[in-house]
C-alpha positions in Angstrom: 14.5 -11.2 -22.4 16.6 -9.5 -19.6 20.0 -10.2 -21.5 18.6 -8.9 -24.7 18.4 -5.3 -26.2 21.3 -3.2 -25.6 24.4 -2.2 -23.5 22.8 -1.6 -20.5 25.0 -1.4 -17.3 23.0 -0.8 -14.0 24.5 -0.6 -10.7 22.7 -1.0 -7.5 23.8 0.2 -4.0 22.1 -0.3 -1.1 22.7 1.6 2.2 21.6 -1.4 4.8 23.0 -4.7 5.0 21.8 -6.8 4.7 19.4 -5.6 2.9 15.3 -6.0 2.9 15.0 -5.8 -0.5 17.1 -7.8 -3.7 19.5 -5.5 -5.7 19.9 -8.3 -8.4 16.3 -8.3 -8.2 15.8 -4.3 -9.2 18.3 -4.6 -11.9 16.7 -7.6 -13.6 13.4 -5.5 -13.4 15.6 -2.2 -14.4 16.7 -4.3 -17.2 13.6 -5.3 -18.9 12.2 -2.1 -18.7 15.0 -0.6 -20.8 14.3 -3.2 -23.4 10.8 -2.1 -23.2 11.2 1.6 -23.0 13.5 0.9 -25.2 16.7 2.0 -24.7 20.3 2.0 -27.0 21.7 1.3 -24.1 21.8 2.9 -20.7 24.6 4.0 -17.8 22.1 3.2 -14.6 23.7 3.8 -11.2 20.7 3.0 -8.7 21.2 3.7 -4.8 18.5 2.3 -2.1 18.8 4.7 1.1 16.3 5.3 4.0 14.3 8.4 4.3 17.1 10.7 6.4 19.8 10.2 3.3 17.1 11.5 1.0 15.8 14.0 2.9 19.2 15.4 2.8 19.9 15.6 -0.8 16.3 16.3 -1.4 17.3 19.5 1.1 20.5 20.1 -0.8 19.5 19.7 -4.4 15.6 21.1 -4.7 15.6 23.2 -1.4 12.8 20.4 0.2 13.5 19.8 3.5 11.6 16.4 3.7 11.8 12.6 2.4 10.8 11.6 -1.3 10.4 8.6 -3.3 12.7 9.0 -5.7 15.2 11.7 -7.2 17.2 11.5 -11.1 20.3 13.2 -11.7 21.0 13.0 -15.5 24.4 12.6 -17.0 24.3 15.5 -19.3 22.5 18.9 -19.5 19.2 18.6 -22.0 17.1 15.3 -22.5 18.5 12.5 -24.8 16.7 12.3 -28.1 13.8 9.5 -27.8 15.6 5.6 -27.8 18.9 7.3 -26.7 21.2 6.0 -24.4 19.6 6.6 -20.9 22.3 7.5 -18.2 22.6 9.0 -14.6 21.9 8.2 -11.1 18.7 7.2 -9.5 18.6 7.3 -5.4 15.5 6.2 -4.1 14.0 5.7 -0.4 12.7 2.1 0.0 10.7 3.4 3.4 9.1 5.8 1.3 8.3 3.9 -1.2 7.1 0.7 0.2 4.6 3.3 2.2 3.4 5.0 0.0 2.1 1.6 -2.2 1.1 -0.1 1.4 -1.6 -2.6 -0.2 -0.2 -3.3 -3.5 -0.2 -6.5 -3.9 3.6 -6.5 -6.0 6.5 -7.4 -3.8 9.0 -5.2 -2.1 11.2 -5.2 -4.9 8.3 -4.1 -7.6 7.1 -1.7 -5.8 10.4 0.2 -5.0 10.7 -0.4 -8.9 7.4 1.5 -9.7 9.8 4.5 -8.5 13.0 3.8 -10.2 11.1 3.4 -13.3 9.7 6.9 -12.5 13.3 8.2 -12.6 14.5 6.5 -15.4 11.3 7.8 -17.1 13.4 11.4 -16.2 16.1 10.4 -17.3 14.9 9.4 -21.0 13.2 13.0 -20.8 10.0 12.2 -20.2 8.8 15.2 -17.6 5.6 16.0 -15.8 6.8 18.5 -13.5 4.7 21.3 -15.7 1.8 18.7 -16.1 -0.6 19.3 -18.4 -0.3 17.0 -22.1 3.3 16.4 -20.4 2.8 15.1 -17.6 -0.1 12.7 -18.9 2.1 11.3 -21.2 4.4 10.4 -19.1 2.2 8.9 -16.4 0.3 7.1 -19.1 4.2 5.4 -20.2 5.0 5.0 -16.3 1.8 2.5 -15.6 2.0 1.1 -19.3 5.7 0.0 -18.6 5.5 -1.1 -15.4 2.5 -3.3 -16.0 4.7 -4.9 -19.0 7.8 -5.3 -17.0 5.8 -7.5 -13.8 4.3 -9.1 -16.9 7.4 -10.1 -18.9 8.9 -11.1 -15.2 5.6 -13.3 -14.6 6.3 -15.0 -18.3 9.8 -15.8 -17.5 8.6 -16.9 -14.1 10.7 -14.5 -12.3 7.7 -13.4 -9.8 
């Protein structure tokens, strides 16, 4: 199913090397998730980095002085419309994120997914910033989809 569904092109960078966790690994699981989502197509450009890298553009972007999981910059002002072509960079902090779901039983590389599908949720225009009806939704999507992405992996025995 990974080939299947759209133009999607998804780059992953990684700031260690080697690295702990499989880039070809997060864009197989990027990849069924925009078929899930789903997606026209999609311009992904995904960058693992520790918690110092993050912290710094977390400082210089949203005024946080202090490591995240995961921040979205879209390609273009507004959300897309619903099914549109989802497109912008992801950066993410493996350290971070492999904390913060310490006892999941997922590996490495689905649970630094969890947040990279949180900020390609963002960058389809899903929001929960305001919460509310909002932000529900797009929780609700985020556990619905990722659940259905380590599911389709499982199927095609990718686990």
């Amino acid at each position: 199913m990974s080939g299947k569904g759209g133009p999607y092109r998804i780059s992953v960078r990684q700031g260690r090397h080697p690295s702990p966790i499989s880039g070809k690994r997060l864009k197989e699981l990027s990849r069924v998730a925009l078929t899930l989502l789903p997606a026209a197509g999609a311009d992904l450009r995904i960058r693992v980095v520790g918690d110092a890298a993050i912290a710094r553009w977390n400082r210089e972007f949203l005024g946080r002085d202090r490591p995240t999981n995961v921040l979205s910059f879209p390609d273009s002002d507004g959300p897309p419309p619903r099914g549109g072509t989802v497109s912008g960079d992801i950066l993410v902090s493996a350290p971070t994120c492999l904390a913060q779901t310490e006892g999941w039983e997922e590996t490495p590389e689905a649970r630094v997914f969890f947040f990279i599908l949180h900020g390609m949720l963002h960058l389809a225009g899903y929001e929960h910033v305001a919460g509310g009806a909002e932000g529900r939704r797009m929780r609700r999507k985020e556990r619905t989809l990722y659940r259905r992405v380590l599911l389709e992996e499982r199927r095609e025995g990718r686990t």
